[in-house]
C-alpha positions in Angstrom: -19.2 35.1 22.6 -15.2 34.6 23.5 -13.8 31.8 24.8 -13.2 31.7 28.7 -9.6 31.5 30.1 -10.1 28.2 30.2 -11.0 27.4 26.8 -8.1 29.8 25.7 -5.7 27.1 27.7 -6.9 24.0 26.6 -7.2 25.5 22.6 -3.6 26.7 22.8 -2.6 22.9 24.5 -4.3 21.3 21.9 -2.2 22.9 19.1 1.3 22.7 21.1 0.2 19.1 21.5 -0.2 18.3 17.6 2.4 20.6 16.9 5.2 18.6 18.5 3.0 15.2 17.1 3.4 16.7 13.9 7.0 17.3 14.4 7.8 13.8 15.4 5.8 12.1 12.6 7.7 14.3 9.8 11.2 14.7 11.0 12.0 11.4 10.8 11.3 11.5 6.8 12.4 14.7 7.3 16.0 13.7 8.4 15.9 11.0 5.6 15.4 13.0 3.1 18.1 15.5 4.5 20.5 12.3 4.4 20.2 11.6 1.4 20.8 14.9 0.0 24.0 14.9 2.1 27.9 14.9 0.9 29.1 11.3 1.9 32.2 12.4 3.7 29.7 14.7 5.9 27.8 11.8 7.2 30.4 9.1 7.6 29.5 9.8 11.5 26.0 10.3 11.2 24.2 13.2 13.6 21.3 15.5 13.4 20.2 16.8 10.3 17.9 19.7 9.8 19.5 20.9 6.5 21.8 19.1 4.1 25.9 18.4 5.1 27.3 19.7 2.2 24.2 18.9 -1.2 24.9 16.2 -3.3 22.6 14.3 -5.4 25.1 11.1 -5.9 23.4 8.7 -3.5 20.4 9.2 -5.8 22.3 8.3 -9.1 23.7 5.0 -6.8 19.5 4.3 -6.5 19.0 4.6 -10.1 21.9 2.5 -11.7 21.2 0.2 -9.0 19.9 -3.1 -11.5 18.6 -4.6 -8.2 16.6 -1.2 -7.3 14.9 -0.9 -10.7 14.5 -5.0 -10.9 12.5 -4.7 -7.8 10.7 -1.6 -8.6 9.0 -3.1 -11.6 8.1 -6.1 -9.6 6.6 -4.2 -7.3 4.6 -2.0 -9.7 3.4 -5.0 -11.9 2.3 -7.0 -8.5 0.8 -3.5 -7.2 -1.4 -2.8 -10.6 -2.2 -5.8 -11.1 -3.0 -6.9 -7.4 -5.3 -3.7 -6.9 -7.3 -4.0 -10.0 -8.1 -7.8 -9.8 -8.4 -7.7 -6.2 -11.2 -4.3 -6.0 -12.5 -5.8 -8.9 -13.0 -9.1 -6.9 -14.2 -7.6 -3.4 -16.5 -5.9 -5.1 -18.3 -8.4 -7.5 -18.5 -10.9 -3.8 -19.9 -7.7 -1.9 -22.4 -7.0 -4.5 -23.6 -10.5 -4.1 -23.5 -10.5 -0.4 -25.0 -7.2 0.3 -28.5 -8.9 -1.2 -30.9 -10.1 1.0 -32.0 -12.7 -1.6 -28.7 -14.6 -2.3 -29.4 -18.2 -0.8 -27.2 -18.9 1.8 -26.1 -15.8 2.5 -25.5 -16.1 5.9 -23.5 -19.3 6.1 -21.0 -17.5 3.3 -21.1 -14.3 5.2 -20.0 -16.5 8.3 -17.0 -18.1 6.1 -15.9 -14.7 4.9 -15.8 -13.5 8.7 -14.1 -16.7 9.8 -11.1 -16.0 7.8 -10.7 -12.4 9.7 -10.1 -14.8 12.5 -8.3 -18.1 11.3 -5.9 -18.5 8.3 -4.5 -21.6 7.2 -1.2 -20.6 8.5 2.4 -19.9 6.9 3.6 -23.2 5.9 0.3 -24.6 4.4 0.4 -21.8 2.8 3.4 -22.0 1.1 2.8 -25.5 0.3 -0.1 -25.0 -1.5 1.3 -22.0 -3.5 4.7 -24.9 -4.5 1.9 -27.4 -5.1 0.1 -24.8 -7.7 3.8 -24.2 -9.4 3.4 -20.8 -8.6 6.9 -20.0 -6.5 8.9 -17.9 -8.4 5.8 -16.5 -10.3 4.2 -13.0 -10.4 1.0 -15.0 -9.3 2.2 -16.5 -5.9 3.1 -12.4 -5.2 0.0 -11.4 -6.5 -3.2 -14.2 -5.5 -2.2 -15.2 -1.5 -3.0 -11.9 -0.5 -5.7 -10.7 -3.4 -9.1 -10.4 -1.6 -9.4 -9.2 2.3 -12.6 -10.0 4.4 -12.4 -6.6 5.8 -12.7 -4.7 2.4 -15.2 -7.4 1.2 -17.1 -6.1 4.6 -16.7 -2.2 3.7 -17.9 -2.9 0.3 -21.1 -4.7 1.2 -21.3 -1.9 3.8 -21.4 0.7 1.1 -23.7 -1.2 -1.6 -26.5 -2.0 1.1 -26.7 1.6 1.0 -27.5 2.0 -2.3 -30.7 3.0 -4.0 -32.8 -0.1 -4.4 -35.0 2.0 -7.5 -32.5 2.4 -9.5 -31.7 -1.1 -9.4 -35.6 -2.0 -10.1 -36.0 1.0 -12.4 -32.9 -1.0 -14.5 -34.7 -4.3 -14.3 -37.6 -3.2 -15.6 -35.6 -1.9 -18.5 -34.3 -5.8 -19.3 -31.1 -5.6 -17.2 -29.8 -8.5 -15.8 -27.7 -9.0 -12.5 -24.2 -8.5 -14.6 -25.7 -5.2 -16.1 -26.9 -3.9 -13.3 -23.2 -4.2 -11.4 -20.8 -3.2 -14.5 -23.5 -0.6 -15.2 -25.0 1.1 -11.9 -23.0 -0.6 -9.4 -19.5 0.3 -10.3 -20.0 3.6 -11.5 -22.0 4.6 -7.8 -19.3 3.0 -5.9 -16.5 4.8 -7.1 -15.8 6.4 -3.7 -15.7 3.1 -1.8 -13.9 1.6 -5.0 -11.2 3.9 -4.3 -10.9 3.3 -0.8 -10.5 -0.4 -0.9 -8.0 -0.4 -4.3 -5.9 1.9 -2.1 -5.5 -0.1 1.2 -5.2 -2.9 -1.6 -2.2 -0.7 -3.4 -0.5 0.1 0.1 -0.6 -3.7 1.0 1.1 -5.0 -2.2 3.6 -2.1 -2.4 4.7 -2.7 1.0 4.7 -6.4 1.1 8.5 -7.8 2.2 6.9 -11.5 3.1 5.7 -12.7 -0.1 9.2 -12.6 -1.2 10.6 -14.5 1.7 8.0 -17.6 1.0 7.8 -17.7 -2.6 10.9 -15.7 -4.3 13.9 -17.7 -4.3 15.2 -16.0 -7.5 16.6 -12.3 -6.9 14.9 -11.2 -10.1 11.4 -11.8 -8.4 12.3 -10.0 -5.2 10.3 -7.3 -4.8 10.9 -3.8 -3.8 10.7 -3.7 -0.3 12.9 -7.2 -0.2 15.6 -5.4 -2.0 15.8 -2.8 0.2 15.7 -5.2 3.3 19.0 -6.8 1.7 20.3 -3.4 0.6 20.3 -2.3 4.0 21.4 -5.4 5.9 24.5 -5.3 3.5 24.4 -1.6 2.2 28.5 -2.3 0.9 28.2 -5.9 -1.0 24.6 -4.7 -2.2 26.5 -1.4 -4.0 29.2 -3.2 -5.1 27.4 -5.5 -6.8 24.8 -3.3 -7.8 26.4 -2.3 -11.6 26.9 1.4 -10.3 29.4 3.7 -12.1 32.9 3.5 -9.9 33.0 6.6 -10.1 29.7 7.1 -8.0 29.9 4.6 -5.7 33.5 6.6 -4.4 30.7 9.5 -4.0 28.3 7.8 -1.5 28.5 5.4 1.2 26.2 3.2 3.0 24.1 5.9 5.2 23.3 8.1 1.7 22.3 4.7 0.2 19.7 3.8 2.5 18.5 7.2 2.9 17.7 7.8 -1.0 16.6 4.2 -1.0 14.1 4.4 1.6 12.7 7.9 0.1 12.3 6.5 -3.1 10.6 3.6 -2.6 8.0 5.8 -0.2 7.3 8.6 -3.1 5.1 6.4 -5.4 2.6 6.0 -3.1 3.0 9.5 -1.6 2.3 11.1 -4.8 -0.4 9.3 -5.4 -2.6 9.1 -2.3 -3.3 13.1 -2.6 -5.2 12.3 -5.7 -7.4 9.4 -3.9 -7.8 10.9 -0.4 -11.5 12.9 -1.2 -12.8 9.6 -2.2 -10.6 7.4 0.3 -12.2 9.4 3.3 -15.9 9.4 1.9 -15.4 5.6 1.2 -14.1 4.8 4.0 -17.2 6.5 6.7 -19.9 5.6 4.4 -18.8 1.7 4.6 -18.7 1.7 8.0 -21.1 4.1 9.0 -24.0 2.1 6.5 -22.7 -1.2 7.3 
């Protein structure tokens, strides 16, 4: 059967509606992307950019030879690996345990786990602590404040509840102990969820501008987004002292900067999450859904 006049009017509403959604979501990195490709003297006044003033790919070489830029950059990406392997690895070793009816006590730590969705220890305790532990300055206060989440903890244990209990059963009858059975089985049948949870993980760490503020004193420990906070706050000393060519920095100016900046610190994680959405999505309905 064809749709009524009605249905006609609300279908063609619905896709003017998420057409001008879509349009606001992407023109902004849309119009950054368009910035940054721009000739500097074109954009000295800013405006509205659909298509490049002039093309130049000089506020791009500024990013590259900026030593601050790539100092942060592999800050970021050693705090990013290292952060979303141990902390899936972690979440998912606690939710194993929790998701069995058998562990003693599991309801007071289940409790604890859900308390900290609610309370944290607070900014200042936690910065003492982190001084007291001689981490500040350290890979590891960027990296173990913000490792394990109660919320992924609760999507895992979501998604392992609804695993097959024979297969478990069937590998304990075949002398497989609890450590077998998770490296083994566990892992391998939670890769969706595993996914899921080392992505939100990934995002966090990547994006993180606060660690830095508490526990990075030294501008060699900033991390990526940090660097771009200062490189846009003070886009003319930041270039300046940046160890870019003369000859480029004459090329660009501080709208270009921030523009190529911005874009490059987004594209990592861009590229990536195309590669990770199938399992990101499945991960993410089956935890909650089973939960």
């Amino acid at each position: 059967m064809g749709m009524t006049k009605g249905e006609k009017w609300f279908m063609s509403a619905n896709v003017l509606f998420f057409i001008v959604l879509m349009v606001i979501m992407v023109y902004p990195f849309w119009y950054m992307i368009m910035g940054s490709l721009s000739d500097s003297s074109l954009t000295a006044d800013g405006g509205l950019f659909l298509l490049p003033a002039g093309f130049s790919f000089s506020a791009y070489l500024a990013v590259f030879q900026n030593v601050s830029i790539l100092s942060g950059f592999k800050v970021t990406l050693i705090t990013t690996v290292a952060g979303a392997f141990l902390g899936t690895f972690l979440s998912a070793a606690m939710a194993y345990a929790l998701s069995k009816k058998r562990l003693r006590g599991q309801g007071i730590v289940l409790f604890l786990v859900l308390f900290t969705m609610l309370f944290s220890g607070g900014m200042i305790p936690s910065y003492l602590l982190v001084k007291e532990l001689h981490m500040v300055d350290s890979y590891w206060a960027l990296i173990l404040p913000g490792i394990m989440s109660a919320w992924n903890i609760f999507v895992m244990i979501g998604f392992m509840r609804g695993l097959p209990e024979e297969v478990e059963e069937a590998a304990k009858i075949d002398g497989a102990n609890d450590l077998g059975i998770f490296f083994r089985i566990v892992l391998p049948l939670s890769k969706p969820v595993l996914s899921t949870v080392g992505l939100f993980i990934a995002v966090g760490y990547w994006n993180d501008f606060f660690s830095s503020v508490l526990y990075a004193t030294d501008k060699d420990m900033w991390q990526l987004q940090m660097v771009l906070k200062d490189l846009i706050s003070n886009t003319s000393a930041a270039i300046s002292q940046a160890g870019i060519a003369i000859s480029v920095q004459q090329e660009v100016n501080a709208f270009t900067v921030k523009m190529a900046s911005i874009i490059v610190s987004s594209l990592p994680i861009l590229i990536v999450y195309p590669f990770l959405q199938k399992h990101f999505v499945k991960g993410a309905l089956i935890g909650s859904v089973k939960g």
